[in-house]
C-alpha positions as CSV (number, residue, x, y, z in Angstrom):
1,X,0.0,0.0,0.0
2,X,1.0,3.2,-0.9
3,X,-1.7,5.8,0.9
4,X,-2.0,6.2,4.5
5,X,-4.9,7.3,5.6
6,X,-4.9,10.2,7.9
7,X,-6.8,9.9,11.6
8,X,-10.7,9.9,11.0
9,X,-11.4,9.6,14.3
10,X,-15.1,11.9,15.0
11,X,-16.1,11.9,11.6
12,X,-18.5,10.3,10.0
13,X,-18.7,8.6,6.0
14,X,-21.1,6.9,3.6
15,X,-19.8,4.3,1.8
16,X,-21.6,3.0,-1.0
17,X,-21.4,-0.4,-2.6
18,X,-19.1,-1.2,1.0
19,X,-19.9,-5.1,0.3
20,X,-17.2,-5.6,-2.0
21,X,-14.1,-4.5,-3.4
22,X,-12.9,-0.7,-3.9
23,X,-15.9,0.0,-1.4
24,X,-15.2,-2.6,1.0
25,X,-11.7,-1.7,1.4
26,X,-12.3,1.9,1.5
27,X,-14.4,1.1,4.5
28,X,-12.2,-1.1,6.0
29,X,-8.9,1.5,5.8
30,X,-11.8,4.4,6.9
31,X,-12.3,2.1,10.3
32,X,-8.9,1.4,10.9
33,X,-8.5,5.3,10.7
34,X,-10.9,5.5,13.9
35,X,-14.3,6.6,11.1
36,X,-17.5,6.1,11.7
37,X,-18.6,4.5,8.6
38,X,-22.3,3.4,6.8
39,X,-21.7,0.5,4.6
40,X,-24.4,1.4,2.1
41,X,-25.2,-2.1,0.4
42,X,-28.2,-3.3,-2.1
43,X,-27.4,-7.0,-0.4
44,X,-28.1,-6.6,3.7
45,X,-26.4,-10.1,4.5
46,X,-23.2,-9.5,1.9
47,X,-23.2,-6.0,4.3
48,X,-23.2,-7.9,7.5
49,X,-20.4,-10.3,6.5
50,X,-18.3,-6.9,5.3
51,X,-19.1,-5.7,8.4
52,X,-17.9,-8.5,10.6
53,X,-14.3,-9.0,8.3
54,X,-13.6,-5.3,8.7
55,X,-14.6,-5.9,12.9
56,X,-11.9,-8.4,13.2
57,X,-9.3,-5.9,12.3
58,X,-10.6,-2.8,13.4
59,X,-12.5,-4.0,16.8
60,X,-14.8,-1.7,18.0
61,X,-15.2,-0.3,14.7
62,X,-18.5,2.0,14.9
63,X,-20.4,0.5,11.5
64,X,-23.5,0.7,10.3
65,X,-25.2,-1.6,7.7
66,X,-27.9,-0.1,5.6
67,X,-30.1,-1.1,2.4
68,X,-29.4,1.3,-0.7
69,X,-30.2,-0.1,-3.9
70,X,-28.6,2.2,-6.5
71,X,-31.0,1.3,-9.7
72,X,-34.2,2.3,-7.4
73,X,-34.7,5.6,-6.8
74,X,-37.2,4.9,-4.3
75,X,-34.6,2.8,-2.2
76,X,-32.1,5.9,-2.9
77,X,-35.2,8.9,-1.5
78,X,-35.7,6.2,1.2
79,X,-31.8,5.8,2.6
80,X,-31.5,9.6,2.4
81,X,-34.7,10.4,4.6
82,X,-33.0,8.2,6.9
83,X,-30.0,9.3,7.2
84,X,-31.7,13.1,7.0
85,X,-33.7,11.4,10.1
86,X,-30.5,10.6,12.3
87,X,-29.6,14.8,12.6
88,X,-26.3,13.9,13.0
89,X,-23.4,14.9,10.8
90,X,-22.0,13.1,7.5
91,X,-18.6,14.4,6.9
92,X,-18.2,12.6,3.6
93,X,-20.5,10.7,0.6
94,X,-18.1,8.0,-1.1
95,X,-20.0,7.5,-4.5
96,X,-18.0,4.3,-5.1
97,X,-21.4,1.5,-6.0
98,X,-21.6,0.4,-9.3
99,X,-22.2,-2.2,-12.4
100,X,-20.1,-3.1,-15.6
101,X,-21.0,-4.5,-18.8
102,X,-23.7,-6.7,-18.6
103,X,-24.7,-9.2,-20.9
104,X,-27.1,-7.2,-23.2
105,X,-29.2,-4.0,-22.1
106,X,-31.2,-4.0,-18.7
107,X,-33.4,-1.4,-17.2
108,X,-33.6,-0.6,-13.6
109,X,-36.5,-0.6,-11.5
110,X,-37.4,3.1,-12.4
111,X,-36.5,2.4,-16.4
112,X,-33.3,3.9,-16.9
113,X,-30.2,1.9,-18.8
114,X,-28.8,-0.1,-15.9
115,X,-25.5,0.9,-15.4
116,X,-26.9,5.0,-16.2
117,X,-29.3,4.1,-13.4
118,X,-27.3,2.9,-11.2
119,X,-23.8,4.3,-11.9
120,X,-25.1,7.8,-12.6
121,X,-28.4,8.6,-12.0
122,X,-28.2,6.9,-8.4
123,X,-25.5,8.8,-7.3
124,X,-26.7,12.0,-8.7
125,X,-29.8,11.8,-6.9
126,X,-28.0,10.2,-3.5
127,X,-25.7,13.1,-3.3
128,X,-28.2,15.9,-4.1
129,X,-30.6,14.7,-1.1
130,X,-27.9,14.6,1.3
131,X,-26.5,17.8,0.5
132,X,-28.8,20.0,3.2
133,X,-26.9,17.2,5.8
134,X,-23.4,17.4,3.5
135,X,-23.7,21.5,4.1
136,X,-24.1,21.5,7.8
137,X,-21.1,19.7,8.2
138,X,-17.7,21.9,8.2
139,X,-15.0,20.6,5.9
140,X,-17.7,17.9,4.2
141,X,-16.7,16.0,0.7
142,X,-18.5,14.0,-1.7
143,X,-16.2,11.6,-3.2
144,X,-17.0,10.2,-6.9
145,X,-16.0,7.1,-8.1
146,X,-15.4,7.3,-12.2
147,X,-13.3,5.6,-14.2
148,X,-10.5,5.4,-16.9
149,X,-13.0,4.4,-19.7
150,X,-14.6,7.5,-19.2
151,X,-11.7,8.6,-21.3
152,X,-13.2,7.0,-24.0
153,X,-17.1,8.2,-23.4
154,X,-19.6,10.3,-25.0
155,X,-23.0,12.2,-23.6
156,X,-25.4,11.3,-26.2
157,X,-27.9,14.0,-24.6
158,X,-30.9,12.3,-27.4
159,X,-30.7,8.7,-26.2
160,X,-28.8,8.9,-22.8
161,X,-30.9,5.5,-22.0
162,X,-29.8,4.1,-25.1
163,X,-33.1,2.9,-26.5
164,X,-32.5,4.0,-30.1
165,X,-29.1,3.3,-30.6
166,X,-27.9,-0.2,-31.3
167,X,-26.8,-1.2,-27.4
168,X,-23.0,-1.3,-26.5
169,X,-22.9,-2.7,-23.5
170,X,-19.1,-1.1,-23.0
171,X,-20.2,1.9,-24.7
172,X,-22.7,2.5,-22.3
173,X,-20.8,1.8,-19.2
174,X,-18.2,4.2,-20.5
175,X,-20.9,6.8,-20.6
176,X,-21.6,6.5,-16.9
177,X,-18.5,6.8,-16.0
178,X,-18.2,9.8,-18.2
179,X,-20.9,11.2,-16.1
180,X,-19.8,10.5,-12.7
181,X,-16.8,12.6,-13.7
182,X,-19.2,15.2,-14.6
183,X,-21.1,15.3,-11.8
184,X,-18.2,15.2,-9.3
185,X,-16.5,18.5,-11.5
186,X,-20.1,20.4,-11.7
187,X,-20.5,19.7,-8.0
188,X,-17.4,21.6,-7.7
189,X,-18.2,24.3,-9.8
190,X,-21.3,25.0,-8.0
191,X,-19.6,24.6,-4.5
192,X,-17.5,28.0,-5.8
193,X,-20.2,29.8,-7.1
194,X,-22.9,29.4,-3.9
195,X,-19.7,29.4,-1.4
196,X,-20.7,26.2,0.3
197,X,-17.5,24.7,3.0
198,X,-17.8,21.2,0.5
199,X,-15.0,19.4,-1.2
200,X,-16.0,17.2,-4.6
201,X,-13.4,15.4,-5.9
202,X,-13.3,12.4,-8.4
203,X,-11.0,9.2,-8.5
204,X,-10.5,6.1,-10.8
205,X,-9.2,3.2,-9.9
206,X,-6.5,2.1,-13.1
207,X,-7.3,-1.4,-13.6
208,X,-8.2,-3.1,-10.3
209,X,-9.2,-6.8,-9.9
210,X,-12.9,-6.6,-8.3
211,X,-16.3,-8.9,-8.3
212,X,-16.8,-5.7,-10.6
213,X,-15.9,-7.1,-13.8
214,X,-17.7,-10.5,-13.6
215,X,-20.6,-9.5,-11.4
216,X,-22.3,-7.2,-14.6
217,X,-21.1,-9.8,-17.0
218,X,-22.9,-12.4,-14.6
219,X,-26.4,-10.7,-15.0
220,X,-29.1,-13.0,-16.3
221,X,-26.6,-15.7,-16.2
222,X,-27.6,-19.7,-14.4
223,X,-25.7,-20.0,-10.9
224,X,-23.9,-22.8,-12.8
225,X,-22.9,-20.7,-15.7
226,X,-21.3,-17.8,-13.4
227,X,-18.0,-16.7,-14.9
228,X,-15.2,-16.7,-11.9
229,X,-13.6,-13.9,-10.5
230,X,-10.8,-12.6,-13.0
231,X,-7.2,-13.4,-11.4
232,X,-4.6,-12.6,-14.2
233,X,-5.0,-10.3,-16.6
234,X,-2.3,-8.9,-19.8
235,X,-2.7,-5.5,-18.6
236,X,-1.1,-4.4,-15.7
237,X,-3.5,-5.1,-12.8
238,X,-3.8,-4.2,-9.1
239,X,-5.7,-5.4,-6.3
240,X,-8.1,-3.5,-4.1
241,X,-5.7,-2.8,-1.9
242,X,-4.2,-0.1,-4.0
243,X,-6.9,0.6,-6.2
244,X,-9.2,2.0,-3.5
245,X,-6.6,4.3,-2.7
246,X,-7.1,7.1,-5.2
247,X,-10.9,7.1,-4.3
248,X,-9.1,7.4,-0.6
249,X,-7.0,10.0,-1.4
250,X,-10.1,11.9,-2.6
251,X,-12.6,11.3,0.4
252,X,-9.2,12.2,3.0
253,X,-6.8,13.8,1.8
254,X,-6.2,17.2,3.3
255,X,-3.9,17.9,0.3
256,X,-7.3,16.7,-2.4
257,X,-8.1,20.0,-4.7
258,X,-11.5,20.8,-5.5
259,X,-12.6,19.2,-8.9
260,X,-9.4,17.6,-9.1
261,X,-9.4,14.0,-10.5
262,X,-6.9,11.1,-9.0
263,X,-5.7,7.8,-10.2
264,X,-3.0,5.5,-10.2
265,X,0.5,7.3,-11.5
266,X,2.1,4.4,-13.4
267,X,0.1,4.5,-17.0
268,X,-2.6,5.0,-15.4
269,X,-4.0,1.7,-14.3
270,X,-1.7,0.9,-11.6
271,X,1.0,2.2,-8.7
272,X,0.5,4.9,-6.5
273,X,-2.2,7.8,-6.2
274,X,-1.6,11.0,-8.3
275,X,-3.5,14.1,-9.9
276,X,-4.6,12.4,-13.0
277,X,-5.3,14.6,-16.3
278,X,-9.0,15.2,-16.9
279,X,-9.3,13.4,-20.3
280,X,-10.7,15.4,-23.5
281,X,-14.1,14.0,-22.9
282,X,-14.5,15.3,-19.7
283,X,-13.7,19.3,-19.3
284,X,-16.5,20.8,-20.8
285,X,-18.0,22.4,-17.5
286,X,-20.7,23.4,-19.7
287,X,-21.3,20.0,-21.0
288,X,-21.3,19.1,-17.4
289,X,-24.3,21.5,-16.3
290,X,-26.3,20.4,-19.0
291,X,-25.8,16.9,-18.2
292,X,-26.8,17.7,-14.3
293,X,-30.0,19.5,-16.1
294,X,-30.6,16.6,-17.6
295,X,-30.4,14.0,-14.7
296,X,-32.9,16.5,-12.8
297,X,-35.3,16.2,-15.4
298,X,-35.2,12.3,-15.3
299,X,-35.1,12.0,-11.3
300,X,-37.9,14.5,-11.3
301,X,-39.9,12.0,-14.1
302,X,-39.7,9.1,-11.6
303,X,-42.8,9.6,-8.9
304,X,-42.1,10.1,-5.5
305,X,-43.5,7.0,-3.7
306,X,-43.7,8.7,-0.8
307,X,-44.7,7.9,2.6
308,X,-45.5,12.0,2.6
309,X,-45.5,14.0,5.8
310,X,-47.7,17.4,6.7
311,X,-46.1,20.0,10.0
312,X,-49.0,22.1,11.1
313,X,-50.2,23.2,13.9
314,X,-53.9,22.2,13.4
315,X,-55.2,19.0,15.8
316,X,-56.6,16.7,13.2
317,X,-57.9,13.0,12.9
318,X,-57.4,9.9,10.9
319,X,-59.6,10.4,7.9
320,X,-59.5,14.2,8.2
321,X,-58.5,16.1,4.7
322,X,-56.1,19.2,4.2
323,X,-57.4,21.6,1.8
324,X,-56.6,24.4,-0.4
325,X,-59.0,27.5,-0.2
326,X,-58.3,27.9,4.0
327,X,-55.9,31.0,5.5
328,X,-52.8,29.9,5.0
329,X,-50.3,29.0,8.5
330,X,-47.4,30.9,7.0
331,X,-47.0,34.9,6.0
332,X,-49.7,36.8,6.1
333,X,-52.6,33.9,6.6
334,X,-53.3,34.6,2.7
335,X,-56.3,31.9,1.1
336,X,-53.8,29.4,0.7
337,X,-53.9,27.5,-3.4
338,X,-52.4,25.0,-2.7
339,X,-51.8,22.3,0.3
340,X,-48.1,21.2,1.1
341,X,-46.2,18.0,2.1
342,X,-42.7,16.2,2.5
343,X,-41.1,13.3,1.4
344,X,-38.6,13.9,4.8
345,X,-39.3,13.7,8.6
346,X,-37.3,17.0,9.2
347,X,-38.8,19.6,6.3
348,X,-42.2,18.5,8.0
349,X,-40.4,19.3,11.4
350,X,-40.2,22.6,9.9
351,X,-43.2,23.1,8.9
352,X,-44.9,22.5,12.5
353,X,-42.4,24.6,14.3
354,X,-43.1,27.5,11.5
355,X,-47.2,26.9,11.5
356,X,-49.0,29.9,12.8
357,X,-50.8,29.5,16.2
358,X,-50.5,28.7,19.3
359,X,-50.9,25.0,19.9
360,X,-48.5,22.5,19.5
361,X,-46.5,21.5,16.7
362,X,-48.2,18.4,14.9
363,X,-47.1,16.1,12.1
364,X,-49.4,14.0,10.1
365,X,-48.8,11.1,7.8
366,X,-50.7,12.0,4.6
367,X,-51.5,10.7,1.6
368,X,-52.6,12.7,-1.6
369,X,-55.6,12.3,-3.3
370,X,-54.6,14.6,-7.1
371,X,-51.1,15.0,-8.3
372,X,-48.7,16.8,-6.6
373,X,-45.7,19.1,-8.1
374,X,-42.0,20.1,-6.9
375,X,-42.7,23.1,-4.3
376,X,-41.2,26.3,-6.0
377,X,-40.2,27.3,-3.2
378,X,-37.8,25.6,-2.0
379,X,-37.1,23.9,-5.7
380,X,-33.5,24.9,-6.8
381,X,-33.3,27.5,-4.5
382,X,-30.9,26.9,-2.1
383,X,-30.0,23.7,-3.4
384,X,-30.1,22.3,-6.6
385,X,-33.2,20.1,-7.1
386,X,-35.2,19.1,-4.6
387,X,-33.1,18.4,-2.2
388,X,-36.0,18.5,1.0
389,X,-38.2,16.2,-1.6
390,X,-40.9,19.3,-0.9
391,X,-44.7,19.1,-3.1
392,X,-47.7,21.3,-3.1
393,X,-51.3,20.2,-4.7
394,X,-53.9,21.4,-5.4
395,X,-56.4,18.5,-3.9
396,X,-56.6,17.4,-0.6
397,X,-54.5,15.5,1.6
398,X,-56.0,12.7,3.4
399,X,-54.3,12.3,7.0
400,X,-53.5,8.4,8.1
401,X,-52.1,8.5,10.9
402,X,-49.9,10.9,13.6
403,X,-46.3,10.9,13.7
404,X,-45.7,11.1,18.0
405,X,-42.1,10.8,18.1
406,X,-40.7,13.5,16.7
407,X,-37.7,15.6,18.2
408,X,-38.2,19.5,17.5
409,X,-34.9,21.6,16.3
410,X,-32.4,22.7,18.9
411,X,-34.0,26.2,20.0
412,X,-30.9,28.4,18.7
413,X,-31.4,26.9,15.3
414,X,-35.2,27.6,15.1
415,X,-34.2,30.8,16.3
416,X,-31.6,31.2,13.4
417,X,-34.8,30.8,10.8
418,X,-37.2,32.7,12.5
419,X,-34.8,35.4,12.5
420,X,-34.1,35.0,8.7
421,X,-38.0,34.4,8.1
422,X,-38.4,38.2,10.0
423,X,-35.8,39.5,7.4
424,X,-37.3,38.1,4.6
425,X,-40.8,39.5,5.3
426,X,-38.9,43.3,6.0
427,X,-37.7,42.7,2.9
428,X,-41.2,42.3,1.4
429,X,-40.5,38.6,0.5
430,X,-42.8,35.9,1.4
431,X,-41.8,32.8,3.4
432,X,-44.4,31.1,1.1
433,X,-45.0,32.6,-2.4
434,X,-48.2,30.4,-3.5
């Protein structure tokens, strides 16, 4: 090994695709560091047995298995709500899950390309919901896993699921990885512009031996026709030892530059971690924001599954309905036009704390009964998409049941947005523009 990581100890990661190679050794080095780390895995028992090979080195290890299945966005809005729902810090998102060349052309659960699903579209969304919890961190990074094929990949904006073209199983996979590159350097680019305290960096691997390369190829495949774990190659190979450690370098390095791009130094596909060259297909920033545009549209074209959450300060029943047409809780109690609700525990926190009135907060479980729309205001506002998965409709919301056991904000942060709420309206700017 060629990387040491620095002391970790207090800080908190998400690891995705932690099961298995690159990932699994990235979380193993993170614990032995004295991190705190989530193994974010689609298989909860491969998790587990990560878990308990990384505990024999690194005893007392504080790690936490959790289900996130990358090529189902409503597993991805469901991982972030929780880990929006722990109100505790993450220090730094490790984008490392992903899929490789699979047998012919599969579609994940929310009809994407599989490896765009899961490789880009995944991440994209993963690392846009956590950024409210990425931005109250000090010092947080979002590290990217790409890879050296990228070099060789194109954004074919018309058919980014590949459904017109003639599949290319390689092709396509390259394109991901184009893409995750892409998304780590706009991340960047709008961490300058807004100001944010957050790192994105992006790493590839050279040519490591991982599950990786068989488990795509394996897709669809009999359990007695599974091709074996590659061993020997006639390129220069490394094992997950060393080709985790750019990805490393990225997540804690406190010499990592934002936007900057590392891989192995020798060819690059093996030896130790350097700045790599951002290749020719990859440094068009404004390629990038169009491709980021792009991902929001399709996120956005998957329906939010829900379960949906109302803050209020109203004492209702099971059964009861939330309407548009009353005096609205916010501002100046204007006939409201629309009714809201969240997709997260904590923007529905808000919303009780923020109510008009004088009763107690109260949050409702609710269900729609029309279709529901992003919530302008908060939509790419402060961060890009909807990060606090926030809706508004225009037909009622049915209430099923009460959420009890809720934990309000600390009273110096409620404080902090009731003062900013106050400037807002001096400024003649509603808290709610409906």
């Amino acid at each position: 090994m060629f990387y040491t990581v620095p002391p970790q100890n207090g800080r908190r990661f998400i690891v995705t695709g932690a099961n298995s190679g690159t990932g699994r050794e990235a979380a193993r080095r993170l614990a032995l560091a004295g991190a705190e780390v989530v193994l974010a895995v689609r298989s909860l028992e491969k998790g587990e047995v990560a878990k308990a090979a990384i505990l024999q080195e690194a005893p007392g290890a504080a790690l936490d298995v959790r289900h996130l299945d990358l090529a189902a966005l409503a597993s991805v809005r469901e991982f972030a709500a929780g880990v929006v729902a722990d109100g505790r810090p993450v220090d730094v998102l490790v984008n490392n899950a992903g899929v490789m060349i699979p047998p012919r052309r599969f579609e994940t659960a929310d009809g994407f390309e599989l490896q765009l699903g899961t490789n880009f579209i995944g991440p994209y969304v993963l690392t846009t919901l956590l950024l409210p919890v990425l931005l109250r961190t000090p010092g947080a990074r979002v590290a990217t896993m790409s890879s050296m094929v990228a070099n060789f990949g194109t954004i074919d904006f018309d058919d980014l699921n590949w459904v017109s073209r003639r599949y290319s199983a390689m092709f396509a996979y390259a394109q991901s990885k184009l893409a995750d590159l892409m998304l780590g350097r706009h991340l960047a680019e709008v961490a300058k512009e807004k100001g944010w305290d957050l790192l994105s960096t992006i790493a590839h691997p050279g040519y490591t031996r991982t599950n990786l390369q068989t488990a795509g190829r394996n897709l669809g495949r009999d359990a007695s026709d599974q091709l074996p774990p590659v061993r020997r190659t006639i390129m220069p190979s490394q094992t997950p030892e060393i080709g985790a450690e750019p990805l490393l370098f990225a997540a804690t390095s406190p010499d990592a530059k934002q936007g900057a791009y590392y891989g192995p130094s020798r060819l690059g596909v093996v030896g130790p971690t350097h700045e790599a060259t951002i290749p020719r297909s990859g440094r068009s920033l404004d390629v990038a924001a169009c491709l980021w545009d792009a991902a929001e549209k399709l996120e956005f074209g998957v329906e939010d599954a829900g379960p949906f959450f109302h803050g209020t300060k109203v004492d209702l029943g099971v059964g009861d309905t939330l309407a548009p047409g009353f005096s609205s809780n916010f501002g100046e109690g204007k006939q409201a036009n629309f009714v809201y609700l969240t997709g997260t525990l904590d923007a529905a926190i808000w919303g009780a704390e923020l109510a008009q009135g004088d009763g107690p907060g109260r949050i409702y479980r609710v269900e729609p009964t029309g279709p529901i729309e992003n919530d302008p205001n908060l939509t790419n506002v402060r961060f890009p998409g909807n990060a606090t998965r926030s809706y508004r409709t225009r037909e009622p919301l049915r209430v099923v049941d009460e959420v009890t056991d809720w934990k309000g904000h600390a009273p110096e942060v409620l404080q902090d947005m009731l003062n900013g709420i106050a400037k807002m309206a001096k400024q003649g700017v509603e808290a709610i523009n409906d």
